[in-house]
N, C-alpha and C positions, 0 to 999 in steps of 0.2 A: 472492804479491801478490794475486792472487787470492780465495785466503782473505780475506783485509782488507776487497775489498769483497764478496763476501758477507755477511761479518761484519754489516759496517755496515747494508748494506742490511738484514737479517735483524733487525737492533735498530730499525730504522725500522719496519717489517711489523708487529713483534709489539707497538709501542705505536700505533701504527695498530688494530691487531686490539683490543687492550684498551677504548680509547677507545669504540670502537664496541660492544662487549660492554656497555661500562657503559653507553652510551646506547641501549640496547635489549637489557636483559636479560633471560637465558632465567628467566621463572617456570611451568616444567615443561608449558606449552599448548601451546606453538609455537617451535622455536629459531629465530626470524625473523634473528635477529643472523648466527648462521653459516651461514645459506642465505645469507644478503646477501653477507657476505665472499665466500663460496668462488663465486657465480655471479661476482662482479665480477672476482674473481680470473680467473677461465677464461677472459672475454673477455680482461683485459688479458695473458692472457700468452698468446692466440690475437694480438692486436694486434702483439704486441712482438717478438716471436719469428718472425712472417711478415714484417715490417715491415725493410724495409731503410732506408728511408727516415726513419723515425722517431728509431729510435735507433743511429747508426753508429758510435760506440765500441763497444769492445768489454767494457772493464770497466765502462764504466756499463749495459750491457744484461746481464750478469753478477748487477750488485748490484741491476737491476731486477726480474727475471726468479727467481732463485734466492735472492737475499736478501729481499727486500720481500716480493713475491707468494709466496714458498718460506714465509715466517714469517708472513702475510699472511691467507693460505689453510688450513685445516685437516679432515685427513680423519678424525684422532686425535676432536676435537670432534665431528663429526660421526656419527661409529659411537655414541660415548658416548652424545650426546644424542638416538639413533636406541632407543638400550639403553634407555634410560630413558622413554623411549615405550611402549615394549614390554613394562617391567614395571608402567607402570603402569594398562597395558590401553586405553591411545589406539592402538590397533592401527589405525586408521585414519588418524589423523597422524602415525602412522608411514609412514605408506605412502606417504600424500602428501609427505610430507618424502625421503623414497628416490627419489618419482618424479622431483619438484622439481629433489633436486640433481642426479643422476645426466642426468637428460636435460632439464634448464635446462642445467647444467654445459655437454655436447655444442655445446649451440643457442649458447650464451654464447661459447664458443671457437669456434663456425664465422661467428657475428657477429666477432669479434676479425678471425678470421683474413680474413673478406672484404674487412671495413673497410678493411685493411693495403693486399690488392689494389688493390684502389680508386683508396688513395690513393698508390700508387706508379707 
């Protein structure tokens, strides 16, 4: 059962993810789109994962958490679109793009996770 809702969730993420790809497409300068996702990602699943309070089912913080945010989220895009920095000698937005996500990422998930406290 389980399966099912990550399933589901997982179908929600990845037209979520899409949606937002089309409305701020990478044309090889900047992937602004999947910094976007993957920092919002970090927070919400810093929020949701700490958060007792929020979401106390179990299969819906399942299909929140590992569906949504799991399809949502991408590290896969992110290497890619790190490669392709790299080859085409934006060696510098490359970097920035690394610094961004990896420690936005961090800051994103300890904002989540604080927030949680907070509010429980």
């Amino acid at each position: 059962m389980n399966s099912l809702y990550v399933g589901i969730g997982g179908a929600i993420g990845a037209v979520l993810r899409v949606m937002i790809s089309a409305a701020i497409p990478f044309n090889g300068a900047f992937p602004f789109a999947t910094l976007c996702v993957n920092l919002l990602g970090c927070f919400l699943l810093g929020l949701f994962l700490t958060s007792t309070t929020i979401i106390r089912n179990v299969h819906l913080k399942l299909a929140l958490t590992t569906g949504v945010l799991g399809s949502f989220t991408t590290f896969s895009t992110f290497s890619y679109e790190t490669l392709q920095l790299l080859q085409q000698g934006a060696f510098g937005y490359a970097l920035i793009y690394i610094s961004c996500s990896v420690m936005g990422g961090l800051i994103c998930s300890a904002i989540g996770f604080s927030t949680a406290r907070r509010l429980a």
